[in-house]
Structures are given as C-alpha cells and as structure tokens.
C-alpha positions as CSV (number, residue, x, y, z in Angstrom):
1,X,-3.7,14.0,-40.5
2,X,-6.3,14.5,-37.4
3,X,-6.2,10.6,-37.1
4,X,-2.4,10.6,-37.2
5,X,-2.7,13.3,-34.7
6,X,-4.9,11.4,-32.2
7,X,-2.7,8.2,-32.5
8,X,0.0,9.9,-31.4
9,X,-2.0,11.7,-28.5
10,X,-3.1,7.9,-27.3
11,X,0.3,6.4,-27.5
12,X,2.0,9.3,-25.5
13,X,3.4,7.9,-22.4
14,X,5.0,10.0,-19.9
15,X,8.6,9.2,-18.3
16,X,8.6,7.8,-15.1
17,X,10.3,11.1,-13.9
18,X,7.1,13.2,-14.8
19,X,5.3,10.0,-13.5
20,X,6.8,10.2,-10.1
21,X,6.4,13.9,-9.8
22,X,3.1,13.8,-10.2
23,X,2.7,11.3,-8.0
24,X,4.6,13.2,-5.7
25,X,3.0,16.4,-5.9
26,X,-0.2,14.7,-4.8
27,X,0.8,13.6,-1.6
28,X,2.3,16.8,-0.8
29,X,-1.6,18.2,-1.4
30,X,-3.0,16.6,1.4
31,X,-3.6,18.6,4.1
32,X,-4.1,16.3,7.0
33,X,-1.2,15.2,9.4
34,X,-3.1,12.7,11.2
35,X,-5.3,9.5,10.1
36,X,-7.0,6.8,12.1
37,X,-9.0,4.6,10.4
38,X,-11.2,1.4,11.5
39,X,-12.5,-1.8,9.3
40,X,-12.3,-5.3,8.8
41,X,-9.3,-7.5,7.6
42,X,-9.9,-10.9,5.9
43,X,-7.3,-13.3,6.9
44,X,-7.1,-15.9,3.5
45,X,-7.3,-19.6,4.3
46,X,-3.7,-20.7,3.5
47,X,-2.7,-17.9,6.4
48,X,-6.0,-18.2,8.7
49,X,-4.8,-21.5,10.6
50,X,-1.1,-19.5,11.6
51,X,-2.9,-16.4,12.4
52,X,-5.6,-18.1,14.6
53,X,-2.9,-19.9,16.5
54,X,-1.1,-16.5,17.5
55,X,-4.0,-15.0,18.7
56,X,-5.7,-17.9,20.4
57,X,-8.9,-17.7,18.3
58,X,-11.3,-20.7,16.8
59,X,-10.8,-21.0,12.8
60,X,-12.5,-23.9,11.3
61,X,-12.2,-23.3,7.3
62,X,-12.5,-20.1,4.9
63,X,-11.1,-16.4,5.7
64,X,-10.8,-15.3,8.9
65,X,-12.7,-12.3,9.7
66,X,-11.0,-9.8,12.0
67,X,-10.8,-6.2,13.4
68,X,-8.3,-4.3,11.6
69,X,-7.5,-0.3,12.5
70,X,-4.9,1.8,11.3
71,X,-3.0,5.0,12.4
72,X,-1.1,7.0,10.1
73,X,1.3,10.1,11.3
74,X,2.3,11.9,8.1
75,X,5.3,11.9,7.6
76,X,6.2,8.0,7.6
77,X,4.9,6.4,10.8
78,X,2.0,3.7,10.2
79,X,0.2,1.4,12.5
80,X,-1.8,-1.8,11.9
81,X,-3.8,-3.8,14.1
82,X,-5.5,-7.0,14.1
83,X,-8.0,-7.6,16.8
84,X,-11.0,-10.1,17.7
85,X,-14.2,-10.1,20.4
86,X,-13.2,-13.4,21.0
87,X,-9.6,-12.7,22.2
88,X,-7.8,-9.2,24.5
89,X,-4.5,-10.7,22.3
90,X,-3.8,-8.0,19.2
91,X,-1.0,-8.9,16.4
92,X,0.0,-5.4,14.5
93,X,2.8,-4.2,12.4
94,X,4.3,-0.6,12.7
95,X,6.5,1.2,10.0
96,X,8.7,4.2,11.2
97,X,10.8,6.0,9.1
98,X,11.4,2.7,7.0
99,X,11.5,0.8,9.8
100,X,9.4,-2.0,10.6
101,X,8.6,-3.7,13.8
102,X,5.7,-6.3,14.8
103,X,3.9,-7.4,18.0
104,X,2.0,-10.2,19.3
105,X,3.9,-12.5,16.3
106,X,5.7,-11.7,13.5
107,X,2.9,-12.2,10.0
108,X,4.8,-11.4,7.0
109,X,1.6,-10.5,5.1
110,X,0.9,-7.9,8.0
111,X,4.0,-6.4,8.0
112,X,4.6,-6.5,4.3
113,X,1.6,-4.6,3.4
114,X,1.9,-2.0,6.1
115,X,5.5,-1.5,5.4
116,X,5.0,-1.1,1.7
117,X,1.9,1.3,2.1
118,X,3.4,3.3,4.4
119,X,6.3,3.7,3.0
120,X,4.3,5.5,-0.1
121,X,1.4,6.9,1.2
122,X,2.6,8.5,4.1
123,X,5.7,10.2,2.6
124,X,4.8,14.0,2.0
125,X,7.3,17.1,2.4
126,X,6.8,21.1,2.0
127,X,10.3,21.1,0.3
128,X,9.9,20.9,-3.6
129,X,11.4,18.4,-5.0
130,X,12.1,16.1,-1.8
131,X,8.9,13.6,-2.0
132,X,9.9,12.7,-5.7
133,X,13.6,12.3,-4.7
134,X,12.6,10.1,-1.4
135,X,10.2,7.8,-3.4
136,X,12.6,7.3,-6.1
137,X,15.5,6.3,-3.7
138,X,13.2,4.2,-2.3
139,X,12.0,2.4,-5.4
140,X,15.7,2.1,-6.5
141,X,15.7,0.6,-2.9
142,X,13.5,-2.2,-4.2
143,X,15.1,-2.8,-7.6
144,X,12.7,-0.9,-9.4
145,X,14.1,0.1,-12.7
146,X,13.0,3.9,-12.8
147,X,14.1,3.7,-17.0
148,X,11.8,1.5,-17.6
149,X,7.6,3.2,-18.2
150,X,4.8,1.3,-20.0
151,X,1.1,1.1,-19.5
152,X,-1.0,-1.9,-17.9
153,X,-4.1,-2.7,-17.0
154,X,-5.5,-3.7,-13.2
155,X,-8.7,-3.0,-11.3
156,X,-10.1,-2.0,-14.7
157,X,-8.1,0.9,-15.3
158,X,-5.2,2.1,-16.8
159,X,-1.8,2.5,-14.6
160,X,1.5,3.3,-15.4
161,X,4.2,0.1,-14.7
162,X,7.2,1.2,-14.0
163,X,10.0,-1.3,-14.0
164,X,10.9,-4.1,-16.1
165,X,7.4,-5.9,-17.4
166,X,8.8,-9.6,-17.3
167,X,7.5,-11.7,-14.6
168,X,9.7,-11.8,-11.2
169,X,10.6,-8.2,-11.8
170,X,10.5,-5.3,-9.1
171,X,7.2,-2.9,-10.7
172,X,5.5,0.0,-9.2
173,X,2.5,0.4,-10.6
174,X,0.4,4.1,-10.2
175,X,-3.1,4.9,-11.6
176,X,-2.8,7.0,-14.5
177,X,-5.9,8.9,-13.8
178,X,-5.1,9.9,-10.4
179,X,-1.2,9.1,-10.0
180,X,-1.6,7.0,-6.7
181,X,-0.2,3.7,-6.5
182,X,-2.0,0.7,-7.6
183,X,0.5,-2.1,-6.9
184,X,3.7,-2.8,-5.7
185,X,5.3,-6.1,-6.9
186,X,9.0,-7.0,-5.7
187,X,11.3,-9.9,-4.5
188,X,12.5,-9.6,-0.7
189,X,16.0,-10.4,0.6
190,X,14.4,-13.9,1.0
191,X,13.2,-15.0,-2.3
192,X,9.8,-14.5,-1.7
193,X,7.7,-12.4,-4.2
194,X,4.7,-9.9,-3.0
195,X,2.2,-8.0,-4.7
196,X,0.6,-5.3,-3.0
197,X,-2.6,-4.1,-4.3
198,X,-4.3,-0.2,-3.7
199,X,-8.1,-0.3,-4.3
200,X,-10.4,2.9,-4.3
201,X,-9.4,6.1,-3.5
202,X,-12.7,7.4,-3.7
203,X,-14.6,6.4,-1.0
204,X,-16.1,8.9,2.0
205,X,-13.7,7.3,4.5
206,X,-10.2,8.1,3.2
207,X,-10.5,10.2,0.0
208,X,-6.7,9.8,-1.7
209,X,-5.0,9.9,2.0
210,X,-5.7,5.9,1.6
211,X,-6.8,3.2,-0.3
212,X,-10.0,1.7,1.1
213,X,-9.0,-1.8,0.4
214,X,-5.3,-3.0,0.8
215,X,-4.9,-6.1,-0.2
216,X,-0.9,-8.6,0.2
217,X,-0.5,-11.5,-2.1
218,X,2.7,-13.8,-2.1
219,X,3.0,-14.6,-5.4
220,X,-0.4,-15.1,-6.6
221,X,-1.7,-16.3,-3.8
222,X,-4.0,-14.2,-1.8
223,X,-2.9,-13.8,1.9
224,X,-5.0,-10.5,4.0
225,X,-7.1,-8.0,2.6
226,X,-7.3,-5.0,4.7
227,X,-10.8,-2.5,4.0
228,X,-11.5,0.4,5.7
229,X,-15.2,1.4,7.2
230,X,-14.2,4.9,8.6
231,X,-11.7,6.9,9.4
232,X,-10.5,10.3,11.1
233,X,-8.5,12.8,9.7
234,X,-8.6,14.8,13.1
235,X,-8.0,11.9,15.2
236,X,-5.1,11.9,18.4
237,X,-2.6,9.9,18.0
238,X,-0.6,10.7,21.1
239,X,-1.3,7.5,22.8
240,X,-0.2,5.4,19.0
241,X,2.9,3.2,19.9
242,X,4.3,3.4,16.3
C-alpha cells in the first residue's frame, strides 16, 4: 500500500495550467525593474565566418570570441550586444513589447535568442492572473499545444515539456524544480527550427532574473552561446536604445 502510494506520488504530473502558473508567479517575485548584465558570447564556426564579415573582424577557424552585454527593462524590453577590441562596429538585437528589431546586420541566432528570452523572462505584472494569461497567449502564439504536459530530461534535470513530444513540434520546456524555462523549441514562419537553451539560474550574477548561459541552436546545430560574467540589478538604463 505505501509502495503503491509512492508510485503514484512519482508519476503525478501537474497540468500545464498549474505548470504555467507557477511559472508565472515566479516572475512576478522579482523585485528588480532594471538588469544590465556584461559577458562573453561564443560565436559557433558554421556562423563565425558571417558574423566576422559584418563586423569587420579577423576569424581564422573555431568560435568566435566576443563581448556580449545585455539590458533588460522589466516589463518586455531586452537588449543584446555584440562587441570586439578589435572593431568600434557593434551588431545587437532588441525586443520591445514582442517586437524585434536589429542593428549593425540582421543575425538570426542573435535575434532569435533575445527575442525568445525576452519574451519569457522579462514578462512580469502586479495584476494576478495577467503573466500566466500573457505567456500562454504567447505560447499558443508559437504553436505550443498547452494540452499536452510530460516530463523530460536536459541539463541533468527534470523539466516539464509542454507541447507535443514528436520531433519538429513547438515545446516549452520549464525546470520542474524551479519552474523557469529550460528550452524553447519551435518552427518559424520560414521553416527553420530553433532550440533555445536556459542554463543556471544560480549563479551570483543574475539569480533567477536570468539564465547565466543562453545558448540558440538551429536545429541541432549549435550557433551563439551567450554567458554572463556580472550583472546589475540597479543599473540606468536611460541611455538603452531598446
């Protein structure tokens, strides 16, 4: 009976309403308004040549190794930045209100990955109810089928997948430990698939506000990985073109 018990414990899987809430209910905790953050972005091989091009820079073979710093403004408006010693030129990718926008060349790894974070890490309301609501319109947005709950594993831990499991399928994935987002895998307008990965929310830099290391794949091929050094929760943004 106690084994029975247990069994049933393990296998409970909550509904991807009670998922979402949760999820919801934690961005609403944070207490900070403003983030600027500074680190390094690793530019994979297959995209380096492109990106060197656009910003006048000397890539020979490997990742390219450049500046990256964000700026977030809680509610939706997010900044990214790519920068090098070598070069004043700076490509970056903002996200306003579900609007993106991108400067100094248009890299759809950039601007996927900022779009897509932004769009659920900076989403936070004092009304109850109106973060769950705005995330799940925005899910439905990407095809995501809200019915559809499991469990999976990535980054070794256990998230819950929400959306159809079969390959080519829109999925949101959120840690089930601390009901942040882990992934994001969808389809755009295009035909191209992206997986966007959420790693850490633990470190000293940006707590749950942010993941410390974003990282854009199309398909299964690798194509920036964003990780933050530092950040500032106190930081002006007045002077942030978002």
């Amino acid at each position: 009976m106690k084994a029975a018990f247990l069994a049933l414990i393990v296998a409970y899987i909550m509904p991807s309403y009670g998922v979402l809430k949760r999820f919801a209910s934690e961005r609403d905790g944070l207490s900070v308004s403003n983030l600027k953050a500074d680190g390094v972005a690793a530019v994979a091989p297959v995209l380096a040549k492109d990106v060197s091009a656009l910003m006048g820079i000397t890539w020979n073979s490997g990742e390219l190794m450049l500046n990256a710093s964000l700026a977030v403004r809680f509610p939706g408006r997010c900044r990214l930045e790519l920068s090098s010693g070598e070069t004043t030129k700076v490509l970056a990718a903002t996200s306003t209100s579900g609007k993106s926008r991108s400067e100094g060349g248009d890299v759809a790894a950039l601007r996927v990955g900022l779009e897509q974070a932004c769009a659920l890490l900076s989403i936070k309301s004092s009304e109850d109810g109106a973060t769950r609501e705005a995330v799940s319109k925005y899910l439905n947005g990407m095809k995501v089928d809200l019915k559809q709950v499991g469990l999976a594993r990535f980054n070794g831990t256990v998230s819950y997948l929400i959306g159809q499991k079969a390959d080519g399928q829109a999925q949101v994935w959120i840690y089930k430990d601390r009901f942040l987002p882990s992934r994001l895998k969808y389809t755009d307008d295009a035909g191209t698939p992206w997986d966007v990965r959420f790693s850490d929310y633990s470190s000293q830099a940006t707590g749950e506000m942010w993941p410390r290391v974003l990282e854009i794949y199309k398909g299964n091929e690798a194509q920036l990985r964003v990780m933050i050094l530092n950040a500032d929760a106190k930081a002006d943004l007045s002077n942030v073109k978002f």
